[in-house]
MOPAC internal coordinates of N, CA, C and O (Angstrom, degrees):
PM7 1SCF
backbone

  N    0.0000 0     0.00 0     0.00 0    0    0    0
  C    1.4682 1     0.00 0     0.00 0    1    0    0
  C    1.5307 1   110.62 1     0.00 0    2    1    0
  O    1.2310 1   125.61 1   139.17 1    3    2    1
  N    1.3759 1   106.83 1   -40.83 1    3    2    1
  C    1.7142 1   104.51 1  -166.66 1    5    3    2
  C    2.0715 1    89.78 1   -83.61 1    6    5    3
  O    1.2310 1   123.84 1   179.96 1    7    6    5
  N    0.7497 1   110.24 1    -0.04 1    7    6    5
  C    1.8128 1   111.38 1  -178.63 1    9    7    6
  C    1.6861 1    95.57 1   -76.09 1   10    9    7
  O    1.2310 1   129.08 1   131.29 1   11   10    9
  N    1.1406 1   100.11 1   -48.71 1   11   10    9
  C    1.6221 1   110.62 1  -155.13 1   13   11   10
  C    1.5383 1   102.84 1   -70.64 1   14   13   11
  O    1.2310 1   129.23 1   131.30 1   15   14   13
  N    1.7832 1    99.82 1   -48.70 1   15   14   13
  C    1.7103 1    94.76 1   170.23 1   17   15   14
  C    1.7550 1   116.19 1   -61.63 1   18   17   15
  O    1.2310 1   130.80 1   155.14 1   19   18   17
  N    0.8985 1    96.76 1   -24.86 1   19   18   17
  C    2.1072 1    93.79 1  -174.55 1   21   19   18
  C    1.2029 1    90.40 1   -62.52 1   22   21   19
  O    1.2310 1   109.93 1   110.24 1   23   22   21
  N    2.1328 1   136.50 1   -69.76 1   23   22   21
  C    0.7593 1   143.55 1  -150.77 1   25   23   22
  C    1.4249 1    90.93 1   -67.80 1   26   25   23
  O    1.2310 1    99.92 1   124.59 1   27   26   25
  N    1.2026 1   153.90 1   -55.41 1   27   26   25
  C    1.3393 1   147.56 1  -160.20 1   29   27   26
  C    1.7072 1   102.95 1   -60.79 1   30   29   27
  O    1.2310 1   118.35 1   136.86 1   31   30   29
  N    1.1001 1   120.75 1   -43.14 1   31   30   29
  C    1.3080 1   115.09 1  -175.95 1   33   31   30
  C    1.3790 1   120.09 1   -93.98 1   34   33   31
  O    1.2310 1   130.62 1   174.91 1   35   34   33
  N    1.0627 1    97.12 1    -5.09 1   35   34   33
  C    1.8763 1   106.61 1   161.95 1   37   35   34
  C    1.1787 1    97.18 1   -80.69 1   38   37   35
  O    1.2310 1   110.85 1   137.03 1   39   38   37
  N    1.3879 1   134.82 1   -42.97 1   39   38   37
  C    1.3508 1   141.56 1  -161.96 1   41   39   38
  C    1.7125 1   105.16 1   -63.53 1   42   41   39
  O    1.2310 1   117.49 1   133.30 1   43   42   41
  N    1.3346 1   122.39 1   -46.70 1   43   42   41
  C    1.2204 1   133.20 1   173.02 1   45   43   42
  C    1.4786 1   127.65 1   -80.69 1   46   45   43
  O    1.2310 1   123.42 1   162.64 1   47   46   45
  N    1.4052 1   111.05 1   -17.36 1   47   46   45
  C    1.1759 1   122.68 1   163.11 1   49   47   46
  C    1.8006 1   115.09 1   -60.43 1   50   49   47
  O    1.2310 1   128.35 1   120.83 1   51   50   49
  N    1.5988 1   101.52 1   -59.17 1   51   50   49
  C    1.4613 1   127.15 1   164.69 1   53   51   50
  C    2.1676 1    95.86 1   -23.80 1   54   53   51
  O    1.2310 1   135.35 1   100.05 1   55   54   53
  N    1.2081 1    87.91 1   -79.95 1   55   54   53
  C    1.9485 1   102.20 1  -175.41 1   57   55   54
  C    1.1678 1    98.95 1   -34.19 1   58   57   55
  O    1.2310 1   112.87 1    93.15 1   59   58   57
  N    1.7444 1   131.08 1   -86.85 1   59   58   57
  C    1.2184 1   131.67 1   179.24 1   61   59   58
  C    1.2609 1   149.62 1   -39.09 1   62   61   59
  O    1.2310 1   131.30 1   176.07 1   63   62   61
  N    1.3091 1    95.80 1    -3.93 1   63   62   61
  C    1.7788 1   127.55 1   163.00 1   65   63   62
  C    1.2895 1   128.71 1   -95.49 1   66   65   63
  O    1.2310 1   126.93 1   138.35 1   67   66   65
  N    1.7222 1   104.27 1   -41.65 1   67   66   65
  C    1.6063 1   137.17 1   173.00 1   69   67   66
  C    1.8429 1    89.15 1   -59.46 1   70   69   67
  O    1.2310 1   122.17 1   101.96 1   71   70   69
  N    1.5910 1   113.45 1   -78.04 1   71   70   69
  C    1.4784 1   121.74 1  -179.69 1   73   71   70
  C    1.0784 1   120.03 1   -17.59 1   74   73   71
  O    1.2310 1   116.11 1   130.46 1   75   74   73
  N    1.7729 1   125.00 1   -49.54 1   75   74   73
  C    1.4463 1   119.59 1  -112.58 1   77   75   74
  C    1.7326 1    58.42 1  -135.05 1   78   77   75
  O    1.2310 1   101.37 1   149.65 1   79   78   77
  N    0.9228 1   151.54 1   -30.35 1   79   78   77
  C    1.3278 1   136.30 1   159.08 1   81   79   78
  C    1.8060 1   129.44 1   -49.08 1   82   81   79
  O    1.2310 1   136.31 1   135.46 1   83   82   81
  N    1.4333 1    86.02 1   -44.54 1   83   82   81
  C    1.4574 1   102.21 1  -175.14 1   85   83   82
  C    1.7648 1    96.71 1   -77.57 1   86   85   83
  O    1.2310 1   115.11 1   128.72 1   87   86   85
  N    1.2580 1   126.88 1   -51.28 1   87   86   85
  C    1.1928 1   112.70 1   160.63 1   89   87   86
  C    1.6559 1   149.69 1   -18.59 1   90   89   87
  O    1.2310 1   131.47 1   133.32 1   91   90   89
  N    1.9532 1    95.47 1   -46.68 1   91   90   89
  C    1.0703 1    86.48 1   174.58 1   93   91   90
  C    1.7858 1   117.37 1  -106.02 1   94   93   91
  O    1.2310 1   128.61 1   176.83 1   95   94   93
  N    1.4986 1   101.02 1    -3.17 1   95   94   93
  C    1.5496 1    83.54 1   155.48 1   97   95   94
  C    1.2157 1   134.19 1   -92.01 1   98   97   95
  O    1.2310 1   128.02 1  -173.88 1   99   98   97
  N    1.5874 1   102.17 1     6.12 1   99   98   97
  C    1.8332 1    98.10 1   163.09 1  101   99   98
  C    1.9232 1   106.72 1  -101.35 1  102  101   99
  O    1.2310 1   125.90 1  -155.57 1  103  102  101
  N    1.4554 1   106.26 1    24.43 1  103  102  101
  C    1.6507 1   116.75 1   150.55 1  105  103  102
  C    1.4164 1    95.89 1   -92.77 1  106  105  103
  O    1.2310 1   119.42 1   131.39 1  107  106  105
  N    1.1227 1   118.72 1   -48.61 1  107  106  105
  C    1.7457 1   111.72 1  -138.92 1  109  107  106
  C    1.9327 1    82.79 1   -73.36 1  110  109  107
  O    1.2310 1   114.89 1   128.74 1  111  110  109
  N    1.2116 1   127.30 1   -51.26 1  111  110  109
  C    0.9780 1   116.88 1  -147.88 1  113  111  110
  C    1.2285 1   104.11 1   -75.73 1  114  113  111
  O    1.2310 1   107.18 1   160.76 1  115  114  113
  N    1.1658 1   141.50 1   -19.24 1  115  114  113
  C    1.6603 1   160.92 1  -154.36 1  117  115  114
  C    1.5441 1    81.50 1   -84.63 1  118  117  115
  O    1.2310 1   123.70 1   117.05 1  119  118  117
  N    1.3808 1   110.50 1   -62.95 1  119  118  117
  C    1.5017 1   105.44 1  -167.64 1  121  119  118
  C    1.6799 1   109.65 1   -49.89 1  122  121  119
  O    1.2310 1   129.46 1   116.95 1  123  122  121
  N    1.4180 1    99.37 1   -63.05 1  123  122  121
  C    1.6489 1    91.26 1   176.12 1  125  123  122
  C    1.2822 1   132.06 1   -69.41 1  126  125  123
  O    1.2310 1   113.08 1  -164.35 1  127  126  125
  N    0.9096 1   130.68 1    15.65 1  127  126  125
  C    1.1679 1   150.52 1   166.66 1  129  127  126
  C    1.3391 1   109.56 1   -84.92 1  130  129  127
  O    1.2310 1   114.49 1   141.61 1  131  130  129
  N    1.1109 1   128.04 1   -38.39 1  131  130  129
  C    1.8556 1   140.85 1  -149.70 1  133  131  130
  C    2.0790 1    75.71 1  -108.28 1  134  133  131
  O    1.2310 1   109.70 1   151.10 1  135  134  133
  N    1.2923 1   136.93 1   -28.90 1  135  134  133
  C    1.3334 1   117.27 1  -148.53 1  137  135  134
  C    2.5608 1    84.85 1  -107.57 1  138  137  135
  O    1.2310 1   139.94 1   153.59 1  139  138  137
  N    1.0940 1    78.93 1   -26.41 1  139  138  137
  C    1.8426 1    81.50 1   167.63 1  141  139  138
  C    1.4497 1   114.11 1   -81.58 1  142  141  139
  O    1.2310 1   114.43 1   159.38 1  143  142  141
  N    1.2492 1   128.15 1   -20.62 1  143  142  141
  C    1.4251 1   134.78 1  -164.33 1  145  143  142
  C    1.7970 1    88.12 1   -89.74 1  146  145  143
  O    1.2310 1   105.48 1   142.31 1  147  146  145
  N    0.9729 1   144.52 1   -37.69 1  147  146  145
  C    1.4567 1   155.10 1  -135.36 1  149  147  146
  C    1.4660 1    80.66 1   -97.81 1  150  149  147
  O    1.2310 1   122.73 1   113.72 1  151  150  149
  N    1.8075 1   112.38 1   -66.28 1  151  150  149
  C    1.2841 1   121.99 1  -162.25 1  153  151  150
  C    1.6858 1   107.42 1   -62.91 1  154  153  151
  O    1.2310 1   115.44 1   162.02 1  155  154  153
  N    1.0198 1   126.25 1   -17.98 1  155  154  153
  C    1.7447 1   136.92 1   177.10 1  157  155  154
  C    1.5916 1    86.42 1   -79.47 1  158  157  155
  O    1.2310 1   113.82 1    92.45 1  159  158  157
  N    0.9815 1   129.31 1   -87.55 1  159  158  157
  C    1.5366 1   134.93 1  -166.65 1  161  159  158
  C    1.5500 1   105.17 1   -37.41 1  162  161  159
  O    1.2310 1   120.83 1   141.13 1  163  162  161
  N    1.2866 1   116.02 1   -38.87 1  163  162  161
  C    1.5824 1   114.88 1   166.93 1  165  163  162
  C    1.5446 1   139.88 1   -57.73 1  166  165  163
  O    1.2310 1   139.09 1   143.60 1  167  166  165
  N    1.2172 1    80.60 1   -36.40 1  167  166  165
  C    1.6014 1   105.49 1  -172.29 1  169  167  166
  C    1.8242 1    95.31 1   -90.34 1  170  169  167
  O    1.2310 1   118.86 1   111.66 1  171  170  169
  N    0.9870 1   119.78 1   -68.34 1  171  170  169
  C    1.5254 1   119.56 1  -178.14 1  173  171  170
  C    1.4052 1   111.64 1   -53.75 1  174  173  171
  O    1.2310 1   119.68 1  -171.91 1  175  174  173
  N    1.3607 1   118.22 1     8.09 1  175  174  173
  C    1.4630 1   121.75 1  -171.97 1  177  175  174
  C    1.3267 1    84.70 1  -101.15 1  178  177  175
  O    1.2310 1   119.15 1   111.51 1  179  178  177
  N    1.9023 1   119.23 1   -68.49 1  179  178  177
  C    1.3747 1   125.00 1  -171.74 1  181  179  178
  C    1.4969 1   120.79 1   -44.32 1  182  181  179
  O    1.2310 1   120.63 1   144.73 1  183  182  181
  N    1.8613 1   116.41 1   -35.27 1  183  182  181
  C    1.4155 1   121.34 1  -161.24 1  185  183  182
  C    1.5247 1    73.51 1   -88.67 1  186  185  183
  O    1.2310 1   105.74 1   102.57 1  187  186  185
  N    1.1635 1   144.05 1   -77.43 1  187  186  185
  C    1.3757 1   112.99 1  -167.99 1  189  187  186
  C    2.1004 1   148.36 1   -28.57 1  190  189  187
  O    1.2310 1   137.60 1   152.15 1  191  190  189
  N    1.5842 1    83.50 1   -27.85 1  191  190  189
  C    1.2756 1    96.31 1  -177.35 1  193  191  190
  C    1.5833 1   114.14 1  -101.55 1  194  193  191
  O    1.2310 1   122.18 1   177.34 1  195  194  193
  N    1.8952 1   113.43 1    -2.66 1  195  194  193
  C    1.1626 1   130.29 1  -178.80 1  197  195  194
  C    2.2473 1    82.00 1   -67.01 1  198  197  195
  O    1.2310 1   139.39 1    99.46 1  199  198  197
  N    1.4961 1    80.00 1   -80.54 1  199  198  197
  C    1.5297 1   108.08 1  -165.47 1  201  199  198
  C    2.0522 1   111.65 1   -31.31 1  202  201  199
  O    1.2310 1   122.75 1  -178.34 1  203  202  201
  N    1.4354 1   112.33 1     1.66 1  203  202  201
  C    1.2213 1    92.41 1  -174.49 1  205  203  202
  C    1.8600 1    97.02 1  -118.00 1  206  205  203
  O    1.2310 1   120.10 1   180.00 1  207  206  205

């Protein structure tokens, strides 16, 4: 019984590490994402103002 609780909370430990990982590369990527989206809006601003 006390095996099963160690393993159970290792087991959840595992998740909350796994989680809190996956978390922050769906920050990190959000960020770059938001800093390429800027650079599209930039550029399609410039080729627009090339083209006239």
């Amino acid at each position: 019984l006390l095996r099963n609780r160690v393993s159970a909370q290792q087991a959840r430990e595992r998740k909350k590490v796994y989680v809190n990982d996956l978390e922050a590369k769906v920050k990190e990527l959000e960020d770059k994402n938001s800093v390429l989206q800027e650079k599209i809006s930039t550029l399609v601003n410039e080729n627009t103002m090339l083209r006239k």
